[in-house]
N, C-alpha and C positions, 0 to 999 in steps of 0.2 A: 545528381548527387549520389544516386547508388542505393543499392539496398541496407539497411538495419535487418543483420541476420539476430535473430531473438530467440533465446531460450525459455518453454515458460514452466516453470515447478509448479505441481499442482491444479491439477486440469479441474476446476470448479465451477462455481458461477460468475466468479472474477474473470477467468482465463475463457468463457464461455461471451461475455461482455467485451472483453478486447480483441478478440480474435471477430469475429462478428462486426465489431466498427471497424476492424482494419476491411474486411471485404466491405464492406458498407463503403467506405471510402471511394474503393477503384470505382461504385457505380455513380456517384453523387454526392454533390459538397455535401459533409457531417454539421446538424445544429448545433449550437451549444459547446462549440469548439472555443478553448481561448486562446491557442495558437494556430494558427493556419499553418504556417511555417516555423521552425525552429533549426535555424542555421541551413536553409534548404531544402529541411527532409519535411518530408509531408507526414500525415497518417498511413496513406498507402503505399510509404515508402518501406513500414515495418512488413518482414518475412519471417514466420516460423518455422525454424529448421530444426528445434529440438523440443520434445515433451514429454515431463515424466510425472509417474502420479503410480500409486499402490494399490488403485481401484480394479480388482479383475477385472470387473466389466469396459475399463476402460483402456487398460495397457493391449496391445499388439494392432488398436483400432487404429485409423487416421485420426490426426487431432482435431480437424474439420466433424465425423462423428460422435467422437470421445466426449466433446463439450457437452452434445446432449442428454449420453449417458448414465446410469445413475442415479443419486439423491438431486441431480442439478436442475433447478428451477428455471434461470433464468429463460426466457421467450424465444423462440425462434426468428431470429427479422429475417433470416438469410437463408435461401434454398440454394440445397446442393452445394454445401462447401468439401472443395479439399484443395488441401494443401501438401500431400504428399509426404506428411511426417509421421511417422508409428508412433504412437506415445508407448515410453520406455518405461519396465518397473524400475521404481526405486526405493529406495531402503527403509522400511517403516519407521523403526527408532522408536520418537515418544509422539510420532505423526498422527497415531490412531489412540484418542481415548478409548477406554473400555467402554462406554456406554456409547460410542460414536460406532463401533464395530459391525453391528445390522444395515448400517446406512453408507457404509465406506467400504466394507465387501474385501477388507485388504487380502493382498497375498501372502504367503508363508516361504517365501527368498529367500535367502542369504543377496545381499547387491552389496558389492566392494565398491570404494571407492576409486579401485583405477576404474574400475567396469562405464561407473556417470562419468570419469574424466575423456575417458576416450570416447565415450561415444557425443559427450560434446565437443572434442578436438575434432571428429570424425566430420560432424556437420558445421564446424569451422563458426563455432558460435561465437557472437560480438558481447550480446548482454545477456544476462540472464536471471530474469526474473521470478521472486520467491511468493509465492502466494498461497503457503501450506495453511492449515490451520493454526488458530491462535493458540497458543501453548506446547509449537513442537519447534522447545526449545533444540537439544540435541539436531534433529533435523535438521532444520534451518544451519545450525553451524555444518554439520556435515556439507549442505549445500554451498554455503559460505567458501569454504574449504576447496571443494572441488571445482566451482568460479574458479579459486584463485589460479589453483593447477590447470586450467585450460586456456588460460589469461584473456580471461571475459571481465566485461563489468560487471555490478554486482547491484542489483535492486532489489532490498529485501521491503517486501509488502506489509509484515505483520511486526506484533510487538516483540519482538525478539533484539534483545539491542548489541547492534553489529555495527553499524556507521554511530552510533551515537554508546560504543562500550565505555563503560566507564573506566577501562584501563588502557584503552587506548590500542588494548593489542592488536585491533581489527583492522585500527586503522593504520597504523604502522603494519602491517602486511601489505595493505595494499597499494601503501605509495610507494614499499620496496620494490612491487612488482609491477610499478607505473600503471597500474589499473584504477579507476575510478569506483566508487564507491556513495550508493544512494538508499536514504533511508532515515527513523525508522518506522513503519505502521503511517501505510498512507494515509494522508488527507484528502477526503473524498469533494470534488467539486463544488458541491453546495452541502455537506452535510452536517452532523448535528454538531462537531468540533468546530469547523471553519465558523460556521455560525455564533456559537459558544461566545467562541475568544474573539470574533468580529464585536460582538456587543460586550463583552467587557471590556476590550480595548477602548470602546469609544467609550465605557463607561472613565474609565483612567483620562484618556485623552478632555472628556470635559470637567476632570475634576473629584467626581463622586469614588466615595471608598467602597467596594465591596465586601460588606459582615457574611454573606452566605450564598453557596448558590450549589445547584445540582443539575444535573442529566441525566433522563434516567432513557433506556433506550429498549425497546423492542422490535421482534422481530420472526418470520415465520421458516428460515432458510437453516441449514446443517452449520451456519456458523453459529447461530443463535444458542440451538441445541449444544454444541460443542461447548459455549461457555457458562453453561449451565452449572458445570464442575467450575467452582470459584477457584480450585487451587488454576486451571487455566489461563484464566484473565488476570492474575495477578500485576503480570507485567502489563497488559490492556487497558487495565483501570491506572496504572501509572503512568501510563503515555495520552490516555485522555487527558488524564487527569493534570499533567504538568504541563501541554496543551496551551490550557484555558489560564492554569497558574501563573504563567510565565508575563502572562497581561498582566497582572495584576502590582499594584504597589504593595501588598503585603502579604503575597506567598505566599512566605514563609509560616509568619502569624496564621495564616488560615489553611493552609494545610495540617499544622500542627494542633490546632486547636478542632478538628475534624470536620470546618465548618464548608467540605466542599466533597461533597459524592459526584462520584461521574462514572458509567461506565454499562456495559450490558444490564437487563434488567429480569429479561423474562423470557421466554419463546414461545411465541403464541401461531402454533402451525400455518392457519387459514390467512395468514398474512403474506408468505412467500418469502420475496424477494423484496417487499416492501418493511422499510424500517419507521418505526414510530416514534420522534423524539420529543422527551415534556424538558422544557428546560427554566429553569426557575432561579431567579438572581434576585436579590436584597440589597441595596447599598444607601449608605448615610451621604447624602446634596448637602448643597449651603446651610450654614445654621444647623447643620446636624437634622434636616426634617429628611423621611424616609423615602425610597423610591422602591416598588419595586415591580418586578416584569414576569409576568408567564409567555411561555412562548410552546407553539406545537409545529413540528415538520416531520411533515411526511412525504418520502421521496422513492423511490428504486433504487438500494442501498448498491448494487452492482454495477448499473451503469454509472454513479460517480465515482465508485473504485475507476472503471475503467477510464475516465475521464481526467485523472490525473496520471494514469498511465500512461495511456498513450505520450502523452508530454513527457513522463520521467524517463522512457523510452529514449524518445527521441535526443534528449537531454545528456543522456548517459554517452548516447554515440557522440554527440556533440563535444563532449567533453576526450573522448578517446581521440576524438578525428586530430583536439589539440595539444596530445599529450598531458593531460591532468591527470591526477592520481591522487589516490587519498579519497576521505569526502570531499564532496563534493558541496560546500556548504549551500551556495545559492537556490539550488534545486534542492534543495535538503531541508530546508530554512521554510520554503513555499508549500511541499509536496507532501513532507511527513507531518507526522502528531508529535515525533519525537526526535528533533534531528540532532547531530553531534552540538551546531552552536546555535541555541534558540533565538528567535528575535522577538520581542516584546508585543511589535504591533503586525498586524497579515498586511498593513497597507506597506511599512520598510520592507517586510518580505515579498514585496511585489515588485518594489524600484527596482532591489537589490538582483531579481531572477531579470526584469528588462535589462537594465547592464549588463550582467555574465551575456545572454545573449543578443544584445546590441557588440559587444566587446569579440565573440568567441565564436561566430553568427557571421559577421565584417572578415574574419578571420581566415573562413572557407569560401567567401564567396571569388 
């Protein structure tokens, strides 16, 4: 099938988790995979040929070093990686909170945006993937933007909402420019979201109403720290948060009545890369008697970023190889917290991403 040339914004602990399973790949089947295949492309079919981030210590390196770079955590699995891509500065904007500054090292550039267009035309990028921090709103759209202009897809990682704007502008750009479009704020493989709204849905599905429930999440890595500043996560707690809503038979009532917190909690250093989620649900059963659930996961909050990646990856090509444009809803539906058209239950959003790729998958073969 060919390579998946990838761009990835923001060389972190996410882009240090993907890039890492991609070599992982070429040496030995990956665990914990839930597609082998997606339209023929493998994990080891993904290539990075573009990388850009505002960390001195980390622009003019290989993006094979750059991962380790820095405030980044995540583990070494992989000796001696390169890949032959400099990671490129890009334009800070609102990318660096002030109190993130000591820990992100940024540069003092001016970066145009023809400067990231050509240098992703240059490397003839297919997708490009956004994985800035959470609350760089500005950012994120600059990157948005400059996608478009290179006519890449577009997979935005965080709560910034671009596939799911609420005015549609996003989206209507990018079915003008026949490019596909995925997002928004991934859902991490097994983590404290998918979980969430996995047990509320079944709560819905057998019947039981939900009066109250929360998430609260910690954690010891530079995202944690970063949402520390609540004006940050604003949108973060809104995309957990509508999530877990959208199971529910009375949102609306319980969102407005305040009876559902979700979202960052705390950042507790000596943690890392591990996240700690308390999740706590109240719902009235038959006859009105009470049910309720505590629940604790504790996971490698990176490695299921990177695990839904890799598929939205591959996904995105999928969608390019068949001319799609727009959102992308079926990967969008499955992959994010917040996609443009929510589905109620994670199990419709699973039939619904096997069809697009039984249907899209048949296609290329």
């Amino acid at each position: 099938m060919g390579k998946i040339r990838v761009g990835l914004v923001g060389i972190g602990n996410c882009a240090s988790a993907i890039v890492q399973s991609v070599f992982l790949a070429k040496k030995r089947p990956l665990r914990g995979i839930l597609f082998e295949e997606i339209g023929g492309y493998r994990v080891q079919d993904i290539d990075f040929v573009f990388a850009a981030d505002v960390d001195t210590r980390k622009i003019g390196k290989d993006l094979g070093q750059a991962i380790f770079e820095g405030s980044n955590l995540f583990p070494r699995l992989v000796e001696d990686i390169e890949t032959g891509v400099k990671v490129t500065a890009g334009p800070v904007l609102d990318g660096v909170a002030e109190h993130m500054r000591p820990f992100f090292a940024p540069h003092s550039r001016d970066v145009s945006m023809d400067e990231i267009v050509k240098a992703m035309r240059d490397a003839g990028v297919e997708v490009v993937v956004n994985m800035l921090p959470v609350g760089s709103e500005l950012a994120t759209r600059f990157y948005a933007e400059a996608t478009l202009r290179a006519g890449a897809a577009f997979i935005n990682g965080i709560p910034v909402f671009i596939a799911s704007d609420p005015t549609g502008e996003w989206q209507e750009k990018y079915r003008r420019a026949g490019l596909p479009l995925l997002g928004d704020d991934v859902k991490g493989q097994f983590g404290a979201t998918i979980l969430h709204s996995a047990l509320t849905a079944l709560m819905r599905e057998r019947g039981l109403l939900v009066e109250e429930t929360y998430q609260l999440n910690i954690g010891g890595n530079t995202d944690f720290l970063n949402m520390k500043e609540e004006e940050r996560l604003r949108s973060k707690r809104e995309s957990k948060t509508s999530a877990v809503a959208y199971t529910l038979f009375n949102a609306e009532e319980i969102i407005r009545s305040q009876r559902i917190r979700i979202g960052p909690s705390d950042w507790v250093p000596f943690l890392g890369n591990t996240k700690v989620a308390y999740i706590y649900i109240k719902a009235t059963s038959f006859l009105g008697l009470p049910v309720e659930l505590d629940v604790k996961l504790k996971v490698d909050d990176k490695s299921m970023f990177a695990a839904s990646m890799v598929d939205a990856i591959r996904l995105a090509k999928l969608a390019l190889d068949n001319g799609l444009s727009g959102p992308i809803h079926e990967a969008s539906a499955y992959y994010f917290k917040h996609p443009p058209r929510p589905v109620s239950s994670p199990y419709e959003a699973k039939r619904m991403l096997e069809e697009f790729i039984a249907r899209y998958g048949a296609a290329q073969a």
